[in-house]
Z-matrix of the N, CA and C atoms (Angstrom, degrees):
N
C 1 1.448
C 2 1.524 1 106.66
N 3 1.210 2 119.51 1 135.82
C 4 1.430 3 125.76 2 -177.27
C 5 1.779 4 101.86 3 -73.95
N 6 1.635 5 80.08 4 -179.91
C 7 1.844 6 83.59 5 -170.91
C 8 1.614 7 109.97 6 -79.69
N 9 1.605 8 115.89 7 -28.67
C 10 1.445 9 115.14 8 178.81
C 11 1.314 10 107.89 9 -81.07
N 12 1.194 11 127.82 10 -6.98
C 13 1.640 12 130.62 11 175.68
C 14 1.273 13 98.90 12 -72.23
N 15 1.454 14 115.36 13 -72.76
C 16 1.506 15 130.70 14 167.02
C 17 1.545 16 106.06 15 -16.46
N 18 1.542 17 122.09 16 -75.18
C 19 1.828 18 130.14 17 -158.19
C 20 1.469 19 91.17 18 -55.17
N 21 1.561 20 121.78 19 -32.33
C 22 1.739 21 110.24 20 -151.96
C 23 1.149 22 108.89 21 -93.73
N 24 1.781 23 116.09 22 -19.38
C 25 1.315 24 107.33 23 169.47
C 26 1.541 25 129.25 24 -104.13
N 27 1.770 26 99.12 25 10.65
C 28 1.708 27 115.09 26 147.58
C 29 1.224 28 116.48 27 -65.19
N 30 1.582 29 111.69 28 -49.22
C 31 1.395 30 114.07 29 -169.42
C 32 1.446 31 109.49 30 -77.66
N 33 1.200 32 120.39 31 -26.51
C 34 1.585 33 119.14 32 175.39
C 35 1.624 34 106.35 33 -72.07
N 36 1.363 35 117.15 34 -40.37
C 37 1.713 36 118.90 35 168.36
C 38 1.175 37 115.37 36 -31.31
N 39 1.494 38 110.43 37 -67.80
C 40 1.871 39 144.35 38 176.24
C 41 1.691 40 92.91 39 -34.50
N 42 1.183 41 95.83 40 -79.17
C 43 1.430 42 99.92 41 -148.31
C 44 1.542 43 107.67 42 -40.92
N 45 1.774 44 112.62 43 -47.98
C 46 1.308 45 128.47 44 -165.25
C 47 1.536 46 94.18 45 -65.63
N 48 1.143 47 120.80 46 -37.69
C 49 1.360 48 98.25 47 -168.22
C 50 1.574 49 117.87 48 -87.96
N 51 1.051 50 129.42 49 -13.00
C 52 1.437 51 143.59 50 159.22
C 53 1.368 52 96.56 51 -45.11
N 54 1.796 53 113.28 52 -76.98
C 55 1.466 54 120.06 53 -169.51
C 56 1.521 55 116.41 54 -40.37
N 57 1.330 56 119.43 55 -29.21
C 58 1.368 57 134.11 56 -158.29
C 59 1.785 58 100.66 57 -83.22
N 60 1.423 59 93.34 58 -50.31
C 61 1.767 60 85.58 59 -177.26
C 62 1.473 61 107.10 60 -95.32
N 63 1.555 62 126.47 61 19.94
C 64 1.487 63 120.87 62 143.06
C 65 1.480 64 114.40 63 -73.09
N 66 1.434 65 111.48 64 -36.66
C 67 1.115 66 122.18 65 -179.64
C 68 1.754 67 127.94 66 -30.17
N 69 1.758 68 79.03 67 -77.34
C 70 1.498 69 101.42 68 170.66
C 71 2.180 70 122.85 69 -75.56
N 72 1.093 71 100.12 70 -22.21
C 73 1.386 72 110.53 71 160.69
C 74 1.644 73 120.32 72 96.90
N 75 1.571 74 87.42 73 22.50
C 76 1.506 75 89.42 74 149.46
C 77 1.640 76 114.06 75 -101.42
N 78 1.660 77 94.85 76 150.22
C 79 1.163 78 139.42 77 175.25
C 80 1.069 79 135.94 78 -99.21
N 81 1.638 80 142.66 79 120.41
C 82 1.480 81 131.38 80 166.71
C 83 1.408 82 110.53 81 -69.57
N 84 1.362 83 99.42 82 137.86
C 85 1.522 84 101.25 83 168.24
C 86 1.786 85 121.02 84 -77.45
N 87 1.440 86 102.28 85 137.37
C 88 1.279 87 84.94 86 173.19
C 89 1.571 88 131.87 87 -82.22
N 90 1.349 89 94.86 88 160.46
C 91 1.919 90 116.12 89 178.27
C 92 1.188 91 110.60 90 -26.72
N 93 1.221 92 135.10 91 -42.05
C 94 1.584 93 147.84 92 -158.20
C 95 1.259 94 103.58 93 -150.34
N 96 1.397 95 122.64 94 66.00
C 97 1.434 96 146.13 95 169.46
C 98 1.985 97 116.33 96 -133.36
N 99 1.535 98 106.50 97 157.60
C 100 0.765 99 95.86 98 166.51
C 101 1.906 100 107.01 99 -167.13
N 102 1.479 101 120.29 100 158.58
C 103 1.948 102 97.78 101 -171.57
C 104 1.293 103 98.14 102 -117.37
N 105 1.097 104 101.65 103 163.81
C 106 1.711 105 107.83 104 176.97
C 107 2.023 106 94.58 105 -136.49
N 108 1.431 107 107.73 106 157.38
C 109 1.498 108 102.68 107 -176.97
C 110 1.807 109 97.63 108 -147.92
N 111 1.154 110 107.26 109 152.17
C 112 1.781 111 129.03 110 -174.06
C 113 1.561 112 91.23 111 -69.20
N 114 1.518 113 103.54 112 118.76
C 115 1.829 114 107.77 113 -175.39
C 116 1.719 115 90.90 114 -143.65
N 117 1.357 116 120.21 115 141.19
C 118 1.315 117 125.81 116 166.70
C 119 1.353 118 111.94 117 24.93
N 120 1.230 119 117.79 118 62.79
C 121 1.582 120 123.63 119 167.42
C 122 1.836 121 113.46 120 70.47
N 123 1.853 122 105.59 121 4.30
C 124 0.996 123 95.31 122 173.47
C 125 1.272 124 116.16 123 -119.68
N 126 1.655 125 112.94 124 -136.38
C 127 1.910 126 116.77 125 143.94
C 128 1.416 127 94.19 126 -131.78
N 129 1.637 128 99.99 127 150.12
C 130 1.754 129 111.61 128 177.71
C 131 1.861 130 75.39 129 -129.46
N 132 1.188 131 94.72 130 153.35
C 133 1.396 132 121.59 131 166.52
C 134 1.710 133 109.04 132 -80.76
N 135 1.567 134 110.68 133 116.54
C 136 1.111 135 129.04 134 -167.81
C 137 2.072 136 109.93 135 -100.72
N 138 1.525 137 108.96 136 -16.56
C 139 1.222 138 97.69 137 -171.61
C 140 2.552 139 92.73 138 -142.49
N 141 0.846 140 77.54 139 123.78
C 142 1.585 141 64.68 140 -168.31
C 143 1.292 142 128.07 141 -61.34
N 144 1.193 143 125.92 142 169.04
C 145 1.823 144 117.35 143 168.76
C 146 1.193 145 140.37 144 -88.85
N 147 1.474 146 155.35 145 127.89
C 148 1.461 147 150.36 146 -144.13
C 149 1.633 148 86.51 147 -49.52
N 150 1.626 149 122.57 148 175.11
C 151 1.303 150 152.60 149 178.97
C 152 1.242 151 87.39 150 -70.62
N 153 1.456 152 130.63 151 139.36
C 154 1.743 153 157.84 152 156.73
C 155 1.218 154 92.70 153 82.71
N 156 1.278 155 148.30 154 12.00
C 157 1.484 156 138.67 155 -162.87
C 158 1.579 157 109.06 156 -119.47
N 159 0.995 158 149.83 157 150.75
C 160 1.479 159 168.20 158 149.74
C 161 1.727 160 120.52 159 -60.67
N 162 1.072 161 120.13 160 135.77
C 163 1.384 162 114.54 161 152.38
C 164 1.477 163 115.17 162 -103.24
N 165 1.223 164 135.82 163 163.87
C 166 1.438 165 135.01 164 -177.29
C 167 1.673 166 98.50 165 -142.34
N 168 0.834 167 112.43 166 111.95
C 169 1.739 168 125.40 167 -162.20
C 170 1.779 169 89.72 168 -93.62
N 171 1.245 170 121.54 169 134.40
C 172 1.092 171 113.50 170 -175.36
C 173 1.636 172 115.48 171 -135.08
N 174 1.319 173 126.62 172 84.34
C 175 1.789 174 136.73 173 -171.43
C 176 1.489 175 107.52 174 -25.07
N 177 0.852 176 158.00 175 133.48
C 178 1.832 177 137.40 176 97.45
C 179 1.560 178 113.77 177 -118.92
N 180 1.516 179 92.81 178 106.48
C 181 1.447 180 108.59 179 154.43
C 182 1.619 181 81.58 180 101.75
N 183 1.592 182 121.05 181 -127.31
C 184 1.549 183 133.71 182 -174.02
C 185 1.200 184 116.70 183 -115.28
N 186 1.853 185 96.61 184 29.25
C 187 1.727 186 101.85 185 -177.16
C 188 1.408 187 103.31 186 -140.49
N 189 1.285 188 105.57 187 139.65
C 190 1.551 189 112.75 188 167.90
C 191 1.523 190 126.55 189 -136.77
N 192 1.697 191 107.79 190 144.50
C 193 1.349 192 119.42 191 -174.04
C 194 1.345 193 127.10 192 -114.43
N 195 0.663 194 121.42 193 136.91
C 196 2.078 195 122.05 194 -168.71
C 197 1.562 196 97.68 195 -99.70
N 198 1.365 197 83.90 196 139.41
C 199 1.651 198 94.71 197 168.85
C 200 1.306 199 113.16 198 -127.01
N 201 1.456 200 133.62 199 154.02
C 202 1.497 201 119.88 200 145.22
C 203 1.336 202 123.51 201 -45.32
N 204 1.470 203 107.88 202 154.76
C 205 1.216 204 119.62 203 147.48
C 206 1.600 205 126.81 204 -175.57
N 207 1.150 206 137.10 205 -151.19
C 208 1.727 207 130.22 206 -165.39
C 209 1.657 208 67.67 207 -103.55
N 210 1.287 209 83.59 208 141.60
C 211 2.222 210 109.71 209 150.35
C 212 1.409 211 109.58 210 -67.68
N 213 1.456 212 125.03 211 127.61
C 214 1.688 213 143.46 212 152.60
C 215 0.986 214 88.02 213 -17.59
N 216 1.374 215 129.22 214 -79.24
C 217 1.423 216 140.94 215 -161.46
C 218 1.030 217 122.71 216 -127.42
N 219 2.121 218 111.75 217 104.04
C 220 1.070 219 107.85 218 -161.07
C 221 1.534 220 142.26 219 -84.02
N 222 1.762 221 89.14 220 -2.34
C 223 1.270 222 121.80 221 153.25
C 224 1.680 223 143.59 222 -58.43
N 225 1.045 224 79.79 223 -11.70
C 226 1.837 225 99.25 224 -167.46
C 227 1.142 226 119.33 225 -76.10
N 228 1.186 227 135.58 226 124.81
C 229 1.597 228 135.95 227 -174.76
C 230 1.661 229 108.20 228 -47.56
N 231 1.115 230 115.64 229 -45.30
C 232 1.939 231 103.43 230 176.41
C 233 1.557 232 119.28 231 -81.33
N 234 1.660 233 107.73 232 10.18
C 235 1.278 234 116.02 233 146.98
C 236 1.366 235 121.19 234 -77.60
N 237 1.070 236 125.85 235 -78.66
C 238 1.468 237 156.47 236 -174.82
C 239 2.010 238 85.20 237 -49.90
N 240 1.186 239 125.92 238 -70.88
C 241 1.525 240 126.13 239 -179.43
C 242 1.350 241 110.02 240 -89.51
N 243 1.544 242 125.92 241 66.46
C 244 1.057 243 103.91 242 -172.86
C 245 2.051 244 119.21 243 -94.86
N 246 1.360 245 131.94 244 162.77
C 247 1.452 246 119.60 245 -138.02
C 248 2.073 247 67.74 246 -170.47
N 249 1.484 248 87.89 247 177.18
C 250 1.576 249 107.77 248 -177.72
C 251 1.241 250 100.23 249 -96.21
N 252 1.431 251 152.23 250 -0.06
C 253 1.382 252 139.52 251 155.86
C 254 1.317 253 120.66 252 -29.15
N 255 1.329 254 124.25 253 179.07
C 256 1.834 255 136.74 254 169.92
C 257 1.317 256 102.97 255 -81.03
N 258 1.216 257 116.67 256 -45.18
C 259 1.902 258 94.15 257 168.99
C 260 1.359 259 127.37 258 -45.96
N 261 1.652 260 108.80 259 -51.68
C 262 1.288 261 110.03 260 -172.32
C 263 1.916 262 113.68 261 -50.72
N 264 1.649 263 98.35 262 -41.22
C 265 1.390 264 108.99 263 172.01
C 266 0.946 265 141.55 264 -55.72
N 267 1.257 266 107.74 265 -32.85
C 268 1.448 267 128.11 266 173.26
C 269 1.863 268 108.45 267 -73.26
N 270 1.482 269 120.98 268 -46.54
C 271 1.301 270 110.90 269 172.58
C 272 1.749 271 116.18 270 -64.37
N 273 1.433 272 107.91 271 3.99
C 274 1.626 273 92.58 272 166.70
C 275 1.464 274 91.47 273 -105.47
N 276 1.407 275 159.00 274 -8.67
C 277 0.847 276 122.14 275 177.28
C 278 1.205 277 119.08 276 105.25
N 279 1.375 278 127.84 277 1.30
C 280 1.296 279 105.12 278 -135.44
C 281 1.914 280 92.51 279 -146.40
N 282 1.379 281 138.75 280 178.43
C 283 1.327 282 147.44 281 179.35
C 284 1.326 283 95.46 282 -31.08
N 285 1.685 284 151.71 283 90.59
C 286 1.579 285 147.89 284 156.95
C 287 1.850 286 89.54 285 -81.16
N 288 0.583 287 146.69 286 -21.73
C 289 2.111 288 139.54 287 -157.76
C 290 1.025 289 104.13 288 -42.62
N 291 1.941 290 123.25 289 -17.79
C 292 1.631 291 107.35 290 -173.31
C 293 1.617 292 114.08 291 -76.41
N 294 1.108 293 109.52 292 -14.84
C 295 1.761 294 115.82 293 -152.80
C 296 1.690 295 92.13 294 -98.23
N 297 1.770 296 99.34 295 133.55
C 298 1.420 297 102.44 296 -175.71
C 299 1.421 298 101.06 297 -105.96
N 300 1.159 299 136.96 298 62.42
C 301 1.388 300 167.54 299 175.95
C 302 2.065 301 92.99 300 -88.51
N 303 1.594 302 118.06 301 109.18
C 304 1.519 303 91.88 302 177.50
C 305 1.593 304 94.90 303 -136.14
N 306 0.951 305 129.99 304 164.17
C 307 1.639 306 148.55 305 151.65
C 308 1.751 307 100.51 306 -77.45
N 309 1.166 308 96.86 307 165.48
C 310 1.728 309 101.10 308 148.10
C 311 1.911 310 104.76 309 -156.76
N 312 1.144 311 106.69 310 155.42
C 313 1.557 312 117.88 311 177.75
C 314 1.535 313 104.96 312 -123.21
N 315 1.238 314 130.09 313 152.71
C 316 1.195 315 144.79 314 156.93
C 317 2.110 316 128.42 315 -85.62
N 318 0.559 317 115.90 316 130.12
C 319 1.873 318 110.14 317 157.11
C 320 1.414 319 106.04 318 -71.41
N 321 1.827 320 91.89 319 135.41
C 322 1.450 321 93.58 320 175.95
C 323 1.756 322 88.74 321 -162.05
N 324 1.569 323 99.21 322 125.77
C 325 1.693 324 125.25 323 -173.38
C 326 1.520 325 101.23 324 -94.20
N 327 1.532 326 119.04 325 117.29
C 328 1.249 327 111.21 326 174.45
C 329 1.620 328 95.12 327 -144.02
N 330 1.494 329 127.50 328 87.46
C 331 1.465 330 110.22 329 -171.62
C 332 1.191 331 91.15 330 77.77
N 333 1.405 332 129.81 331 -90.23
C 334 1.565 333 146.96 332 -159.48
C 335 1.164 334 117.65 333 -90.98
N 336 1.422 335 128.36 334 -168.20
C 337 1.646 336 129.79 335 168.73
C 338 1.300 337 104.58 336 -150.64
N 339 1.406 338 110.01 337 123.69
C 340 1.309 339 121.24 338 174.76
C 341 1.277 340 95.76 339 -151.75
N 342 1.866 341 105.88 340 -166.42
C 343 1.228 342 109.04 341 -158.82
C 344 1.867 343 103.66 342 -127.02
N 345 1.329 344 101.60 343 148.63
C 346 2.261 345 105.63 344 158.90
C 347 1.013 346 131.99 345 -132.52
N 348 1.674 347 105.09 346 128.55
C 349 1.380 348 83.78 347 -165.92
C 350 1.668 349 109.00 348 -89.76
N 351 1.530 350 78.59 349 162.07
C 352 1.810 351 101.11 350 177.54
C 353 1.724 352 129.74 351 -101.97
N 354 1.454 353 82.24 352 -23.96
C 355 1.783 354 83.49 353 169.53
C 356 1.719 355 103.07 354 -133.11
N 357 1.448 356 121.88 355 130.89
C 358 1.188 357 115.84 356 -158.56
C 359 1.618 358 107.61 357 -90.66
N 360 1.275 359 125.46 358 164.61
C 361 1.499 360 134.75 359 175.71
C 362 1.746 361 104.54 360 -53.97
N 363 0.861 362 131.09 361 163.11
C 364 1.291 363 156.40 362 152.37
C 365 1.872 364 108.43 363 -67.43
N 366 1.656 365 84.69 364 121.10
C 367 1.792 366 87.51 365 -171.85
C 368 1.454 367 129.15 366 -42.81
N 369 1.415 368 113.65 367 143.61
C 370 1.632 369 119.84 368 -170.35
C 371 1.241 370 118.66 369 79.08
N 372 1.385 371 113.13 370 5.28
C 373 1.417 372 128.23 371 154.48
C 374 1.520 373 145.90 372 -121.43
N 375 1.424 374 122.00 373 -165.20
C 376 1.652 375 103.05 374 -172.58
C 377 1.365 376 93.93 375 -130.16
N 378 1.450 377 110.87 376 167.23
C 379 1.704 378 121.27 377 -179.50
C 380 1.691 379 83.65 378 -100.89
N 381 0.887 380 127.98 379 128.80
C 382 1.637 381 129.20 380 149.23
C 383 1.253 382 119.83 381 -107.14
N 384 1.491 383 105.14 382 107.00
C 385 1.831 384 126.16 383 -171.26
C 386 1.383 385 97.50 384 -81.83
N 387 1.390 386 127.80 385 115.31
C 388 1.379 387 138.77 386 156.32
C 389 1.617 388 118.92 387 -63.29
N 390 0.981 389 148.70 388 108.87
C 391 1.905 390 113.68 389 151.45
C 392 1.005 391 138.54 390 -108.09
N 393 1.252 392 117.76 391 142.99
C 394 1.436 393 135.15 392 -141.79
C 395 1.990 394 107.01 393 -106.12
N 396 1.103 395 112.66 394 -157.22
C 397 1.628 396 115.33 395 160.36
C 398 1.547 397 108.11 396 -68.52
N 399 1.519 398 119.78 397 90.39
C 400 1.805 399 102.96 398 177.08
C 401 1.791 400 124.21 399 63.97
N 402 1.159 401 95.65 400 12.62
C 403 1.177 402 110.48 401 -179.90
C 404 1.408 403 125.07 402 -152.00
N 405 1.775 404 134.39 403 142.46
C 406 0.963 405 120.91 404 -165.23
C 407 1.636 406 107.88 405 -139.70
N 408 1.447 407 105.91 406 129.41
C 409 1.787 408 113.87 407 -175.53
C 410 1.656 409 103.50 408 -104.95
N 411 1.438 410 92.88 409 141.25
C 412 1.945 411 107.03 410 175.96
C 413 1.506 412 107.47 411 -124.00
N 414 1.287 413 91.61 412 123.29
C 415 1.690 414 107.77 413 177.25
C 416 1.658 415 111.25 414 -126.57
N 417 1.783 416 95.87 415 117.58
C 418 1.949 417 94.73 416 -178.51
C 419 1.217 418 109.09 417 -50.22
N 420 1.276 419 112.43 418 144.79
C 421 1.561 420 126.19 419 154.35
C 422 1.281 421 144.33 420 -148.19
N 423 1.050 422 147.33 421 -129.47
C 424 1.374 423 146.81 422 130.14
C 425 1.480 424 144.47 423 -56.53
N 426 1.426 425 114.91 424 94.23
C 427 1.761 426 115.89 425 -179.11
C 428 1.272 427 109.06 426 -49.97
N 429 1.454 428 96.01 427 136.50
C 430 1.446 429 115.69 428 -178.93
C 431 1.764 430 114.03 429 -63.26
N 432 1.358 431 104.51 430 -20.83
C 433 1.595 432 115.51 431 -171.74
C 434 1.630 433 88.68 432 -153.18
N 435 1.507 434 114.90 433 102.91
C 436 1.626 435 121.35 434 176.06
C 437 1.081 436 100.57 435 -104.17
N 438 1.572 437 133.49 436 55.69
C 439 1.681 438 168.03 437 152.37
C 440 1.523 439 98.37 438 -103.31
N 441 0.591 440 109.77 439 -44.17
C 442 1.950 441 107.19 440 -143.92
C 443 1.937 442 103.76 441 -97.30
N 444 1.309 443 110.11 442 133.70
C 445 0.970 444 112.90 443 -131.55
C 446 2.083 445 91.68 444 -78.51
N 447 1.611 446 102.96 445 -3.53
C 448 1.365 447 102.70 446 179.77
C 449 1.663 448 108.36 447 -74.51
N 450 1.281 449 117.23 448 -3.91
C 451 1.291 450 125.63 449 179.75
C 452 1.739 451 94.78 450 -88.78
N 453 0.965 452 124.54 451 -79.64
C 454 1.687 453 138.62 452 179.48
C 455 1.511 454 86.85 453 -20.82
N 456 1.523 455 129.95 454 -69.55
C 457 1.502 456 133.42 455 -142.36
C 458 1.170 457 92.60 456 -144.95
N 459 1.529 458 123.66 457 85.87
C 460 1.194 459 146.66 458 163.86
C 461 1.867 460 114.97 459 -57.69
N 462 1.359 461 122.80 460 117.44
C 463 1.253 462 92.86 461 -174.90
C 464 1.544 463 92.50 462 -142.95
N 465 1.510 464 137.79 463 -134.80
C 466 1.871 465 129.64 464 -158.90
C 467 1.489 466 95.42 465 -104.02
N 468 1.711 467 119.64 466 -11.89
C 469 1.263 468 90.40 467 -175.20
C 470 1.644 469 138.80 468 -102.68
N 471 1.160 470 119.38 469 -163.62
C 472 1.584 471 122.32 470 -163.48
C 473 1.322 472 96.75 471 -62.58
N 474 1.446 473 137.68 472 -38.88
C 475 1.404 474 128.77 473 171.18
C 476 1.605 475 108.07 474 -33.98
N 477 1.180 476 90.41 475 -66.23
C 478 1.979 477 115.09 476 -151.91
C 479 2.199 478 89.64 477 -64.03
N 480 1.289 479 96.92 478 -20.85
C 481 1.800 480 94.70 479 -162.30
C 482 1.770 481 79.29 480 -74.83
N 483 1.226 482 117.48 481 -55.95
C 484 1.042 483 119.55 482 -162.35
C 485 1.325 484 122.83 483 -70.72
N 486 1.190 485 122.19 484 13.39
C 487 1.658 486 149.25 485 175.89
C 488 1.825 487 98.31 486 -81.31
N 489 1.098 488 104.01 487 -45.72
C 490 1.422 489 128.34 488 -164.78
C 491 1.535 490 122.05 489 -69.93
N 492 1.570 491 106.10 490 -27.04
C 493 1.036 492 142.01 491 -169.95
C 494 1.363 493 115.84 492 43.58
N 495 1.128 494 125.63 493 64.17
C 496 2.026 495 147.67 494 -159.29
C 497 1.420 496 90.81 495 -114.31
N 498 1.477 497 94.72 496 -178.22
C 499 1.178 498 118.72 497 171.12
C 500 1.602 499 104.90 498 -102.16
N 501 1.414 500 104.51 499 117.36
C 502 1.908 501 116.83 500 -159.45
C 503 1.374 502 98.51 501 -124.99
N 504 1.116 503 124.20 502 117.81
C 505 1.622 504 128.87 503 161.98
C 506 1.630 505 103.93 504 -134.16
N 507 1.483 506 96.00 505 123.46
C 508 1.566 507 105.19 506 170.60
C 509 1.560 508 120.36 507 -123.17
């Protein structure tokens, strides 16, 4: 078979097979895409975002849409590795409420009132201890220093609280 015989019945291959999975209705995702989907009252990111890039999951109503965008921190391991976890979500910024990923903090009166946590963040992230009236709420988020190895391996203590940047008394 000659060489232009050869190109025409690559390109006739190509074409048919493109046509074929329009057909049936798969799609490539694009280069600089990313999905987010309605999960437990929130959005979790359902399709991930290119390497150094962000998704930004965005609510209305019981639906959610991902967008690109630059990572908070463009340094940050769920930048650079980014995957459908709450980290990745969290570097866009954007609706994370679906993912049941939780911290927890305690109240604790010493002289003062602040908070400890008791169950630590999920690695590459921070527990952020709120306090409230006598009471204290932890919501994952962003390490204050995603260097430091209390960010990598988040665990109950005043380091790791203080990753979180809460109100931490131990």
């Amino acid at each position: 078979m000659g060489v232009f015989a050869t190109m025409f019945v690559l390109i006739l291959c190509s074409v048919n097979a493109h046509s074929s999975h329009r057909k049936i209705g798969l799609h490539r995702r694009a280069v600089d895409s990313c999905n987010c989907v309605y999960q437990n009252g929130g959005c979790v990111i359902a399709a991930a975002p290119p390497r150094n890039k962000a998704c930004t999951c965005i609510l209305n109503k019981k639906t959610c849409v991902g967008k690109i965008r630059k990572c908070v921190q463009p340094d940050a391991f769920f930048c650079t590795y980014p995957d459908t976890s709450l980290g990745t979500c969290l570097q866009g910024a954007g609706d994370c409420e679906g993912y049941s990923d939780r911290c927890h903090c305690e109240y604790v009166y010493k002289w003062l009132a602040g908070c400890k946590i008791t169950v630590p963040a999920i690695p590459h992230t921070a527990c952020q201890c709120r306090i409230g009236w006598i009471t204290c709420d932890g919501k994952i988020g962003l390490c204050k220093n995603q260097h430091s190895t209390f960010c990598d391996k988040p665990d109950t203590t005043k380091e790791s609280c203080y990753m979180g940047s809460g109100s931490c008394l131990y």
